[in-house]
Steps between C-alpha positions, in 0.01 A plus 500: 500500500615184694589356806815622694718321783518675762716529848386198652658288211871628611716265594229240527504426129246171608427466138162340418423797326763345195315198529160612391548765285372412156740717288809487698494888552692476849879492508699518816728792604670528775345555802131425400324349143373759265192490236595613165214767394472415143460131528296501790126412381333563827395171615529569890636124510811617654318710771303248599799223521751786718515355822569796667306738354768721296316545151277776480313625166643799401209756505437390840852565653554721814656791473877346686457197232523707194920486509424109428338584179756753456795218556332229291490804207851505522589157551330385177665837320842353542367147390 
Protein backbone atom coordinates (compact mmCIF):
# COMPACT_ATOMS: atom_id res chain seq x y z
CA UNK A 1 0.00 0.00 0.00
CA UNK A 2 0.89 3.76 -0.42
CA UNK A 3 -0.24 7.01 -1.03
CA UNK A 4 -1.86 7.95 -4.44
CA UNK A 5 -2.34 11.50 -6.22
CA UNK A 6 -5.37 12.08 -6.89
CA UNK A 7 -7.70 14.58 -9.16
CA UNK A 8 -7.02 17.60 -7.38
CA UNK A 9 -3.23 17.38 -8.33
CA UNK A 10 -4.19 17.79 -12.27
CA UNK A 11 -2.93 20.44 -13.82
CA UNK A 12 -1.91 22.06 -10.58
CA UNK A 13 1.28 20.06 -10.34
CA UNK A 14 2.20 22.76 -7.12
CA UNK A 15 4.92 20.40 -6.22
CA UNK A 16 5.95 20.46 -2.53
CA UNK A 17 5.12 17.04 -2.44
CA UNK A 18 8.85 16.46 -4.53
CA UNK A 19 10.29 18.53 -2.02
CA UNK A 20 9.72 16.46 1.04
CA UNK A 21 9.62 13.17 0.01
CA UNK A 22 12.47 11.26 1.57
CA UNK A 23 13.03 8.62 -1.21
CA UNK A 24 12.24 10.54 -4.24
CA UNK A 25 9.29 8.12 -5.13
CA UNK A 26 7.27 10.98 -7.04
CA UNK A 27 7.96 11.68 -10.70
CA UNK A 28 5.91 14.02 -12.77
CA UNK A 29 3.64 12.99 -15.71
CA UNK A 30 1.77 14.94 -17.51
CA UNK A 31 -1.08 16.37 -16.23
CA UNK A 32 -0.54 15.66 -12.43
CA UNK A 33 2.73 14.02 -10.26
CA UNK A 34 2.50 10.37 -9.57
CA UNK A 35 3.92 8.16 -6.48
CA UNK A 36 5.79 5.21 -7.57
CA UNK A 37 4.27 2.15 -5.40
CA UNK A 38 7.38 0.26 -4.81
CA UNK A 39 9.54 3.02 -3.56
CA UNK A 40 7.04 4.69 -1.67
CA UNK A 41 7.80 3.93 2.21
CA UNK A 42 4.69 5.47 3.58
CA UNK A 43 5.83 8.43 5.35
CA UNK A 44 2.58 10.65 4.78
CA UNK A 45 5.24 13.61 4.35
CA UNK A 46 3.93 14.30 1.01
CA UNK A 47 0.24 14.38 2.20
CA UNK A 48 0.81 16.56 4.68
CA UNK A 49 3.04 19.13 2.44
CA UNK A 50 0.03 18.97 -0.75
CA UNK A 51 -1.34 22.23 -0.65
CA UNK A 52 -4.37 21.37 -2.08
CA UNK A 53 -5.24 18.38 -0.71
CA UNK A 54 -4.72 15.82 -3.78
CA UNK A 55 -2.81 12.83 -2.00
CA UNK A 56 -4.90 10.38 -0.49
CA UNK A 57 -3.64 6.91 1.14
CA UNK A 58 -4.63 4.33 -0.93
CA UNK A 59 -6.88 2.09 1.27
CA UNK A 60 -8.76 5.10 2.04
CA UNK A 61 -9.65 6.23 -1.57
CA UNK A 62 -13.29 6.89 -2.72
CA UNK A 63 -14.73 4.87 -4.92
CA UNK A 64 -14.37 7.82 -8.27
CA UNK A 65 -10.50 8.08 -7.04
CA UNK A 66 -9.59 4.54 -7.68
CA UNK A 67 -8.79 5.35 -11.72
CA UNK A 68 -5.83 7.52 -10.03
CA UNK A 69 -4.34 4.48 -8.56
CA UNK A 70 -5.22 2.77 -11.63
CA UNK A 71 -3.22 5.61 -13.84
CA UNK A 72 -0.22 5.85 -11.50
CA UNK A 73 -0.11 1.67 -12.03
CA UNK A 74 0.35 2.33 -15.46
CA UNK A 75 2.40 5.26 -15.52
CA UNK A 76 5.20 3.60 -13.50
CA UNK A 77 4.59 0.22 -15.85
CA UNK A 78 5.89 2.08 -18.84
CA UNK A 79 8.77 3.64 -16.66
Amino acid sequence: MSFVITADCIDEKAGECLEVCPVDCIEEGHDQYYINPRICIDCGACEVACPVAAIAWEDELREDEKIYLEKAIQFFKNH
